[in-house]
C-alpha positions as CSV (number, residue, x, y, z in Angstrom):
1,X,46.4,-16.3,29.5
2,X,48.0,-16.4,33.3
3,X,45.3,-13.8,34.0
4,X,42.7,-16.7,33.1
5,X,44.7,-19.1,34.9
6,X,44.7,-17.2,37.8
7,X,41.5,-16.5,38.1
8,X,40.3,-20.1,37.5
9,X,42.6,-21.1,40.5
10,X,41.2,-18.4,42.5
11,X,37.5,-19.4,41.5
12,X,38.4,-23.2,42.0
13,X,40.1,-22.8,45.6
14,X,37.2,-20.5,46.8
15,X,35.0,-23.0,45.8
16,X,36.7,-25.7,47.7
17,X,36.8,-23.0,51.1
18,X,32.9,-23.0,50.3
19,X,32.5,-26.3,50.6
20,X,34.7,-26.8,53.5
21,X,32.9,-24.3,55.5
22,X,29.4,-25.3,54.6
23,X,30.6,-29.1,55.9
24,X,32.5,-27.6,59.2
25,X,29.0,-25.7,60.3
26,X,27.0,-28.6,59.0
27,X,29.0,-30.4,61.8
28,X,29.7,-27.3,64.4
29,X,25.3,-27.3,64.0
30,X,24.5,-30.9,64.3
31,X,27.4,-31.3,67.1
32,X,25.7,-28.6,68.7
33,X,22.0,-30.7,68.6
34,X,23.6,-33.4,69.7
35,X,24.9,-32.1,73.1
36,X,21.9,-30.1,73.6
37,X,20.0,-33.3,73.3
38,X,22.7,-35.1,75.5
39,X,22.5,-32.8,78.4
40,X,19.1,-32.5,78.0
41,X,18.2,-36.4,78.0
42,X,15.5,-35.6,75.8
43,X,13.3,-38.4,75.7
44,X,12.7,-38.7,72.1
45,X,16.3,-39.3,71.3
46,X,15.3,-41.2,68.3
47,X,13.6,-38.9,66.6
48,X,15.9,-36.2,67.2
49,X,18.8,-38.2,66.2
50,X,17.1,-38.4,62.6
51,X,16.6,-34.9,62.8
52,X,20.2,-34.2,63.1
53,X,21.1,-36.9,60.4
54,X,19.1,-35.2,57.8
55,X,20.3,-31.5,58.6
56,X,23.8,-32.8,58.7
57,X,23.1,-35.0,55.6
58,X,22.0,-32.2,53.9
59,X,25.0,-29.8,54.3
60,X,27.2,-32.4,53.4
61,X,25.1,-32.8,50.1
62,X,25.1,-29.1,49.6
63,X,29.3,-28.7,50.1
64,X,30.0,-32.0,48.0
65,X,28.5,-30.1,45.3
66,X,30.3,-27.2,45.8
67,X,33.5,-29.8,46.0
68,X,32.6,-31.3,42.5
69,X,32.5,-27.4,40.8
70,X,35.9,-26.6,42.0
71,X,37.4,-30.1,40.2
72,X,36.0,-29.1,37.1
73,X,36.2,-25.9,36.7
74,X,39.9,-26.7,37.6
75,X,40.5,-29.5,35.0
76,X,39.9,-26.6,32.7
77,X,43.6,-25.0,32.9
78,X,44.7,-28.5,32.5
79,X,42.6,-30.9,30.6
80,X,44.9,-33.6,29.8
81,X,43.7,-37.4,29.9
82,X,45.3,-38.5,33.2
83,X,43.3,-35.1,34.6
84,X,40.4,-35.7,33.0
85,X,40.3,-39.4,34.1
86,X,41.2,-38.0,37.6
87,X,38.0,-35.8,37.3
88,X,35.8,-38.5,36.2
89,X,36.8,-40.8,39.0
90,X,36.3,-38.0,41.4
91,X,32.7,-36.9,40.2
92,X,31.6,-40.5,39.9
93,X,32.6,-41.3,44.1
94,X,30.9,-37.5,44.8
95,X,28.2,-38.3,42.7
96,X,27.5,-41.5,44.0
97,X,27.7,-40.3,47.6
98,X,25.7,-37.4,46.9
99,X,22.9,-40.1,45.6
100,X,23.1,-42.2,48.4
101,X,22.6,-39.1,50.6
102,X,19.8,-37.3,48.9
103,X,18.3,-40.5,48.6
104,X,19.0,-41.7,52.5
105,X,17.2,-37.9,53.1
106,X,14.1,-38.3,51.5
107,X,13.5,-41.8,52.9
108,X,13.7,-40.2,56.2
C-alpha cells in the first residue's frame, strides 16, 4: 500500500511540474513575441498582441488541465470529505477558468 501511495504522489507532483513548465514557456514564448514586437515597433501591434493572447491563452488552458489531474489523482490516497470538498472547489475555479479561456480563444 505505501508502494501505491508512493507512486500516486510521484504521478501527482509530476503532473503539477508539467503544468508548471508548460505555463513558464507559455510565458518565456509570448514574453519573447512581445519584445520582438516591441523592439521591432511593428505596426500591426494589434493584431499581434491577439496573437500572443491566444498562444499564451492556450498554454495556460493546456497546463490548467494538467493542474486539475494532479488534484485528483491526489485526493485518491486521501478521499475524505474536507478533501473531496477541497477538490470540488478547486476543479470548479479551474474549470471555470479554463471555460472562460477556451471560450475567450475561439472568439478571437
Amino acid at each position: 500500500m505505501d508502494t501505491l501511495h508512493s507512486l500516486i504522489n510521484i504521478t501527482s507532483t509530476t503532473l503539477n511540474i508539467i503544468g508548471a513548465l508548460i505555463t513558464i514557456w507559455g510565458i518565456v514564448v509570448s514574453l519573447f513575441e512581445f519584445l520582438r514586437k516591441e523592439i521591432l515597433r511593428k505596426k500591426e501591434a494589434v493584431q499581434l498582441n491577439e496573437s500572443i493572447r491566444i498562444k499564451l491563452g492556450s498554454y495556460l488552458v493546456l497546463a490548467l488541465e494538467f493542474f486539475i489531474a494532479s488534484d485528483i489523482i491526489k485526493t485518491i490516497i486521501t478521499p475524505t470529505w474536507e478533501t473531496l470538498g477541497i477538490l470540488g472547489a478547486i476543479v470548479i475555479i479551474r474549470t471555470i477558468l479554463s471555460y472562460f479561456l477556451t471560450k475567450d480563444l475561439k472568439k478571437i
